[in-house]
N, C-alpha and C positions, 0 to 999 in steps of 0.2 A: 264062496258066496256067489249067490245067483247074482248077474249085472244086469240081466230084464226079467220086464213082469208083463206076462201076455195080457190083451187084452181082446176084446169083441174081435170075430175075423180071424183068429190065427196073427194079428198085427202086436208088435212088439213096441213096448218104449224102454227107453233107456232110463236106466235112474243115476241122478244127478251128478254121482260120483265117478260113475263112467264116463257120462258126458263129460265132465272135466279133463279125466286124464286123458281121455280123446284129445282134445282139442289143445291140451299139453301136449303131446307126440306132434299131431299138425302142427305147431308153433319151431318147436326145436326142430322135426324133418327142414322143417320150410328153413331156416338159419340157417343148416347146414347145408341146403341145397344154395343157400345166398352164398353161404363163404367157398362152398367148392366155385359156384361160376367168378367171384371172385379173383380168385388163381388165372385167369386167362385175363392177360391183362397187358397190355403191351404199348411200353413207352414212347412218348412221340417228343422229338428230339428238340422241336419249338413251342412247347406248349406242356406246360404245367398238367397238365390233365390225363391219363393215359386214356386209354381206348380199354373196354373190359366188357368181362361176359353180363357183370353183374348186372346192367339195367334187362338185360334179358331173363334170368332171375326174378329181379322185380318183378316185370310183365308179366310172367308167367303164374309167380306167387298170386299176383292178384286176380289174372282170369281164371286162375283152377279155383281160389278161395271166397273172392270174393270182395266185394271193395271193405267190408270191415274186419273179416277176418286176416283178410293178404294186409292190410294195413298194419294191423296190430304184429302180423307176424314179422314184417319189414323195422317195425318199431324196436320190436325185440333183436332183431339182427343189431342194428344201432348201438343201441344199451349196452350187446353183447360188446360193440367194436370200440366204444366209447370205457367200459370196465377191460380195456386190455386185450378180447381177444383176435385172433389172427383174421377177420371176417372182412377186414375194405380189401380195395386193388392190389393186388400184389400180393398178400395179406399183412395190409399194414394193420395199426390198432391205436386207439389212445385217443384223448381229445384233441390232442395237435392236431391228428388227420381233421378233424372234426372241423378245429377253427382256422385249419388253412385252404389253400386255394379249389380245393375238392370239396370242402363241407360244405356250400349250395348244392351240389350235385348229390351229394350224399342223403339231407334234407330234402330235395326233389324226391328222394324216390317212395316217400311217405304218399304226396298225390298223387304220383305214378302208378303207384298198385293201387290208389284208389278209383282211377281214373279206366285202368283195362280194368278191376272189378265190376265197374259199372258198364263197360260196352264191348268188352272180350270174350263174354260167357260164349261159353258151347251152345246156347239157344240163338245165338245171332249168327245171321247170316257172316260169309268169309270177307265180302270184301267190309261190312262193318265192325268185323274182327282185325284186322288189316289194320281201318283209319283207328279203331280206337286205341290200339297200340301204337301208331304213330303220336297220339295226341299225349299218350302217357309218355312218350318219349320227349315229347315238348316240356310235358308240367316240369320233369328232370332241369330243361335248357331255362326254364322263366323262373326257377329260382339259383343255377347253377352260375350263370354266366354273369347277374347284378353282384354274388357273393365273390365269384371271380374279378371281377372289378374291382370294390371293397378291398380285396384282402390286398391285393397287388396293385392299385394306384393306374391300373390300364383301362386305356377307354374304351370306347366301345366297341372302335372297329378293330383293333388287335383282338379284344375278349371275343369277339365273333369269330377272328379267323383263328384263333387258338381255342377257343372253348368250346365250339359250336359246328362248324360247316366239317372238320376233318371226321367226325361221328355220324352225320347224316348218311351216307351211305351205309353204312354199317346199322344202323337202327331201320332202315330200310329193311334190310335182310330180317334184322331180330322181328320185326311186326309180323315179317310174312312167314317166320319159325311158329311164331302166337298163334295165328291166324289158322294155320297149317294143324298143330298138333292139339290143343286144345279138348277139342272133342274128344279125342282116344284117351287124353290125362284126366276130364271128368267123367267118361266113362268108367274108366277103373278107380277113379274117388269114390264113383257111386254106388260100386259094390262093395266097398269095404260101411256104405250108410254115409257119407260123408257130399252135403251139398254145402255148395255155394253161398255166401250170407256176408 
């Protein structure tokens, strides 16, 4: 069965059913590309929190996709890790991960990819490629560090120096990963018909 119907121009559209399973394949690629970064994940010996690939993930889901589609697809990551599967740090899974001292951060990354969707795109210039991946790194810390709090009875300045300042350098690097490749990853989205949204 034909999946397009030309129109004026030699220009194609898709009909609807295509459209869908598209943007099913985009949704699952993007999960599995969260739980592979996921796996790099490395414990820190004072601090609840590990150090991992995955807001790099994040950031990048949502500057190839888009801040609603990297969102929804970051949603589904979630859902997946929340129904059991192996997708957070380390590849843990379960609500526990969810309602303990990690699930702020984990919740963060819902604005996070919305946040590089909005200012990471490959039309923007590098260094506003750069800060806007720092900021999505932030929306991660302003909901990660109060739920950090909450869950463990630590005030603020320990949650800062265990939830917060040992990642800054390291998200540093991830921004200028963002910043850096970008353009080459919607490049090749865009041949396969596949923008930003």
């Amino acid at each position: 069965m034909a999946t397009i119907q030309p129109l004026a121009g030699g220009a194609v559209r898709q009909r609807p059913r295509s459209i869908l399973a598209r943007e099913a394949a985009l949704l699952v690629a993007a999960s599995v590309f969260l739980a592979l970064t996921a796996r790099i994940s490395v414990p820190l010996p004072f601090s609840p929190v590990p150090i991992s690939g995955q807001t790099l993930g994040v950031m990048l889901i949502g500057a190839l996709y888009g801040p609603r589609r990297g969102t929804l697809a970051v949603a589904l990551s979630i859902v997946e890790g929340a129904a059991g599967l192996p997708v957070f740090a380390a590849g843990r899974s379960g609500i526990a991960v969810l309602l303990g001292p990690t699930g702020g951060y984990i919740a963060g990354f819902l604005p996070a990819a919305a946040v590089a969707g909005l200012l990471c795109g490959s039309a923007r210039p590098v260094a506003v490629r750069f800060a806007g991946a720092l900021l999505a790194g932030l929306a991660v810390y302003l909901c990660g560090v109060p739920w950090l709090m909450a869950v463990t009875a630590m005030p603020l300045g320990p949650a800062v120096v265990q939830g917060l300042l040992p990642f800054l350098p390291g998200d540093a690097l991830k921004a200028a990963v963002v910043a850096g490749v970008v353009p080459a990853g919607a490049t090749l989205l865009a041949r396969w018909g596949v923008r930003p949204f």
